[in-house]
C-alpha positions, 0 to 999 in steps of 0.5 A: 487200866493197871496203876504204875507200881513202881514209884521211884520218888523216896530214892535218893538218885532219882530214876526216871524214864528217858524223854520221848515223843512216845510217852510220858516221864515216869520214876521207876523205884520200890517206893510206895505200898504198892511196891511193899510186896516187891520191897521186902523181897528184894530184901529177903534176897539180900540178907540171905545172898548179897554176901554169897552172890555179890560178883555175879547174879543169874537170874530168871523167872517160871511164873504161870503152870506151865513153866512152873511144872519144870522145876517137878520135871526130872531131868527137865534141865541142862547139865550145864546148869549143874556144872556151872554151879558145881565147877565155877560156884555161880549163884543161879536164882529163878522166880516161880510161882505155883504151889509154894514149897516148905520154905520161900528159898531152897536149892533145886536142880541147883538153881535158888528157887524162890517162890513169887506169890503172883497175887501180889503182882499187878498184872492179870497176865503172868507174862506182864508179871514176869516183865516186872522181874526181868527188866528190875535188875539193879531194883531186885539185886541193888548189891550185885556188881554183875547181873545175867537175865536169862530165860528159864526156857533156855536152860531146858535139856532138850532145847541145846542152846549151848549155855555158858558153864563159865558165865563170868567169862561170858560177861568178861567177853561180851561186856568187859572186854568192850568196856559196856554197860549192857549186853543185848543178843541181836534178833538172827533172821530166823522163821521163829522171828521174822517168818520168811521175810528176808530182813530183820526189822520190827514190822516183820517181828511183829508180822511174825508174832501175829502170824504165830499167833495162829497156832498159839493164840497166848503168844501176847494177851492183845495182838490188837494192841499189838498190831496198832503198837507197831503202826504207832511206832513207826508213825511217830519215827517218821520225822528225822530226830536223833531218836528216829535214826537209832530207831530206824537202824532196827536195834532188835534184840532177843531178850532172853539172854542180857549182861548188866555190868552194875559196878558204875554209877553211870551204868546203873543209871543208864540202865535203870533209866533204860529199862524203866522206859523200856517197862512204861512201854510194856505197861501202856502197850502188848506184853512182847517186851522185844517189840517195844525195846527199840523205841525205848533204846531210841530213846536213850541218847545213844548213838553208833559207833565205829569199833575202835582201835582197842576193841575186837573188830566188828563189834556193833557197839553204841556210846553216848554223847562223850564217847564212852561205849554204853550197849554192845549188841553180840553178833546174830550169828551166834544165837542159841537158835544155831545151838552153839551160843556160849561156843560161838560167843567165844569164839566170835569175840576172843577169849577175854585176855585177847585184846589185853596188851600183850606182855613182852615174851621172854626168850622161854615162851614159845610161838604158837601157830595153828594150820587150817586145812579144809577141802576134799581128800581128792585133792589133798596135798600133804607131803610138801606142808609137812616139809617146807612148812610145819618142819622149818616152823617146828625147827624154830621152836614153833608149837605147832598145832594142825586141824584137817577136814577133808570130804571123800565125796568128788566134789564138782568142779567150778568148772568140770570141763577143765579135762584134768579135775576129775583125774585128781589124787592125794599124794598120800594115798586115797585110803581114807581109813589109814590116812588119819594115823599117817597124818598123825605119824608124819606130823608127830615125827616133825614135833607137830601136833595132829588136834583135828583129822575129820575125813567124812563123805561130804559136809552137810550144808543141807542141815545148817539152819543159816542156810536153810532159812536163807534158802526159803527166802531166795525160793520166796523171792525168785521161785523159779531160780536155784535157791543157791544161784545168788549166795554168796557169789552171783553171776547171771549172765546165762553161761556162768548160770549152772558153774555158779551154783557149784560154785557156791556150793563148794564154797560153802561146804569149804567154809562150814568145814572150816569154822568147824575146825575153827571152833574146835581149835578155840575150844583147844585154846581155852581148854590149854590156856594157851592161844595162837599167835598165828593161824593159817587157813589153807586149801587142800591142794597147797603144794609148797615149793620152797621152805616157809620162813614165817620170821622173814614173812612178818619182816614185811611188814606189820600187819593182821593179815598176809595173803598173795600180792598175785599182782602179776598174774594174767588176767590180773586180780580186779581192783575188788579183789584179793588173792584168797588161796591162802592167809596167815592171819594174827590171832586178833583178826583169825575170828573172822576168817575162822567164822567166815561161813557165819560172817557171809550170812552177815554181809551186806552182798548187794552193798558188795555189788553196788561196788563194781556197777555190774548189772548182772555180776556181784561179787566173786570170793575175792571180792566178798572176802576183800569186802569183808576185811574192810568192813571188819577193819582188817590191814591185810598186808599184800606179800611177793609170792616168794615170801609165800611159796606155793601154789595152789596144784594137782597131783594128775593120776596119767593114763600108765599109772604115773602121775604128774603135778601141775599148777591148777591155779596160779599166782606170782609177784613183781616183787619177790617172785617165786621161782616155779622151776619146771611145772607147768600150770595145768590150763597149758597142757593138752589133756585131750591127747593125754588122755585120748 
């Protein structure tokens, strides 16, 4: 019943919405007396800030009481806004509302606070009005070469969603780097936006809004509208059109955080149209501007595109007709929900000088490689890392750089019945309070250095909210089952029931405790201004046999990863699998081992499954993590054990105190095989009379 505002017709480039079978066309400008309120803001804003602000524009919007009691709340905001001010000079505006203050433009808890008078605006709703201001950003800042919206809301204390200090680097990584027009963050399967439905599309968004409604009836200010909104969506996608497929491949975004790249004609045109679609939507339909966003992207021209050469692997990028890279969707992963937004960003898609070519070294610069180590303190072998790895590495004049998780809790053995497992020690001594200043002794001694040395009872997968909502799901879909039975390994046959969940357990404390270590190595690198060339993720129970020779290893071959062949191991490794004891990965594929705990929840395991054509099986670790590689683009480069000289062992305390070093999981090569001198691989020795 509202008139449309914005009238585009006195711009010189015409912005119009884009054509669709869901609306009509529409201009979108500050043309019009109707825009004269909008008009003379903008340019208010410019004569006061364009010069100032002019690289880059954070901007949001508190309009409606309850919002606007924040800016009159102390304390009410995250450090991070402070810092990101004081430390990287960046412009932070936010519309409110409410009583106006002495002056239309002051600084408040270090944000440009401008006052709206929402009596101008056309909506009845201040949610509507908001949208005006959120999906206008080339319309309100026309002179700004890069532009973040960001919900208020996100910069609240108490919420720790883990935002940006450095939000030039943020753009640079989510936007620059993969050469994008926009960056939109990808809905997470989350109870906050799909309830407990176990996929994210926009019927169980919607079902989730309503269903929230309940309990919050202002969540949208029609939830009819909004229900037959959704039916009408889908109803018109149901033919196969271009638009229909983008629409179907469920492009939802949580659009509180978006990236806006302004410095291209093509891009201010991408996004004007876009968004002036994307308005037209909110104007005729409910006010849940994620709801409407993917029928008005569908409508953009767009389609899917395969991460290419130059760009990070896994990147869900869309580009247009001629192949030009336009709208990159950040991985769900890392969205605020987990509270480690701006950490997992970075460290999901590299700094932003990872992929830049690289510049030849001179003979002065140093190779930098960090070793991974997670597992539990049982089973902890050190003494041979230290001196056929990181010594040879250091006596090259390798930086290295070593992070350690170990749990003191006795985890339970995949299989508990093996006879020896439980009789397992570290052949460092089992004194988890001296074990961190030895650690840090014998590694200061070889020229390494001790970043990370985490010794805890257990790690908590309990708490992890990935988990958590995975977890209500699988009781929703199989009540009677282990929530943990089916994730990420399955295996139903009827004896392999109970090791299985064990066994996934195992595997995902093994892998939170890493990307914990990963994150913190990241951290590292940003804070030195240096980055690794190589990482290493290895087991607790690495026990090297013979010196580590890293130049001779990349002799083999160039490739982003390097694990095992294990191809003359009995039995032998499927043809799904690949041996995942150890990889040495380049720097450029690390993310994806490093956040591999987050990358599971990401992974399509029944597409795994469909693979082998089991019934009752999916994939096991080597098959998931085999299936992961390819699906992310990964050359892993499969090596003759000789080139990686280890074996995965235990240290076995004996009966008269002694102790005794077996083989606890074995491999070997046809090529370059590895010399095993006299251990024995514990599956042949006769524990019951060892310990009878």
């Amino acid at each position: 019943e509202k008139p449309w505002i914005l009238d585009g017709s006195c711009s010189d480039t015409k912005i119009a919405s884009f054509p669709s079978e869901a609306r009509l066309e529409r201009s979108c400008g500050f043309c019009g007396d109707a825009a004269a309120y909008l008009r003379t803001l903008r340019d208010e804003i410019a004569a006061k800030y364009k010069e100032r602000c002019s690289d880059l524009v954070v901007y949001g919007a508190a309009l409606g009481k309850d919002y606007v009691q924040w800016l009159d709340t102390p304390n009410m905001f995250d450090l991070k806004v402070k810092q990101a001010v004081e430390q990287h000079g960046t412009c932070i505006f936010t519309f409110f509302s409410g009583a106006e203050r002495s002056s239309p433009f002051l600084v408040e808890d270090h944000q440009i606070v401008i006052h709206i008078d929402s009596t101008r605006l056309p909506y009845l709703h201040d949610r509507r009005n908001v949208k005006l201001l959120k999906l206008n950003p080339g319309l309100l800042f026309p002179w700004a070469q890069r532009i973040i919206w960001q919900d208020v809301k996100l910069m609240k204390r108490r919420m720790r969603n883990d935002l940006p200090v450095d939000y030039r680097q943020h753009f640079e990584v989510t936007t620059e780097k993969p050469g994008v027009c926009v960056s939109f963050q990808s809905l997470p399967a989350h109870n906050s936006s799909i309830g407990q439905a176990s996929a994210v599309t926009l019927r169980n968004h919607c079902d989730a809004i309503i269903k929230a409604a309940k309990r919050r009836p202002t969540v949208s200010d029609d939830l009819s509208v909004l229900s037959n909104q959704c039916d009408h969506y889908y109803n018109i996608h149901e033919k196969d059109t271009p638009e229909s497929v983008i629409f179907r491949q469920e492009p939802l975004i949580d659009s509180a955080f978006m990236a806006f790249d302004m410095r291209r004609e093509s891009c201010r045109m991408y996004i004007g149209r876009l968004f002036c679609s994307w308005l037209d939507e909110i104007h005729c339909y409910s006010d849940r501007d994620q709801v409407s966003f993917s029928t008005a992207f569908s409508s953009s021209g767009l389609h899917l595109a395969r991460a290419s050469e130059g760009l990070s692997k896994g990147l869900t990028i869309y580009e247009d007709s001629d192949g030009s890279p336009m709208v990159h969707f950040t991985s769900p992963v890392c969205h605020w929900y987990k509270h480690l937004f701006s950490t997992c960003t970075l460290a999901v898609l590299g700094s932003p000088a990872q992929n830049a070519p690289r510049v030849p070294s001179d003979q002065n610069k140093k190779i930098r490689v960090s070793l991974i180590v997670a597992g539990t303190l049982q089973r902890f072998l050190f003494k041979s890392t230290v001196e056929k790895v990181i010594a040879p590495l250091t006596a090259s004049e390798i930086e290295v750089d070593y992070y350690l998780s170990l749990s003191t809790s006795k985890a339970k053995a995949y299989r508990a019945d093996a006879g020896y497992t439980g009789h397992a020690e570290p052949d460092i001594g089992s004194d988890a309070d001296s074990i961190p200043t030895l650690i840090e002794s014998m590694l200061s001694q070889k020229n390494a250095h001790a970043r990370v040395i985490s010794i805890k009872q257990d790690i908590d997968i309990d708490s992890d909210e990935m988990l958590q909502d995975h977890r209500a799901r699988a009781k929703i879909e199989h009540p009677n089952e282990d929530p943990d039975q089916r994730f990420p390994v399955l295996d139903m046959r009827s004896f392999a029931l109970k090791r299985t969940v064990v066994a996934n357990r195992n595997l995902l404390k093994l892998h939170l405790a890493v990307q914990y270590l990963w994150r913190e190595a990241v951290r590292h690198e940003s804070e030195s201004g240096h980055q690794y060339d190589y990482v290493l993720f290895m087991r607790d129970d690495s026990l090297w046999l013979s010196k580590f020779d890293l130049a001779k290893l990349l002799v083999a071959g160039d490739h982003d990863v390097y694990v095992p062949a294990c191809d003359a191991r009995s039995p032998p490794l499927h043809p799904q699998e690949i041996n995942d004891h150890i990889l040495i990965s380049k720097r450029s594929s690390a993310d994806v081992f490093g956040n591999y705990y987050s990358t599971l929840f990401e992974t399509d395991t029944q597409k795994c499954m469909r693979r082998l054509g089991f019934k009752d099986r999916g994939c096991n670790s080597e098959m998931l993590l085999k299936f992961v590689m390819e699906e992310h683009g990964i050359d892993a480069g499969r090596v003759g054990q000789g080139l990686i000289p280890f074996q995965r062992s235990m240290q076995v305390k004996l009966p008269d105190g002694s102790s005794k070093v077996c083989f606890h999981k074995f491999c070997q090569s046809v090529q370059d095989p590895m010399v095993t001198d006299s251990i024995d691989q514990c599956k042949n020795i006769d524990w019951t009379a060892v310990f009878q």
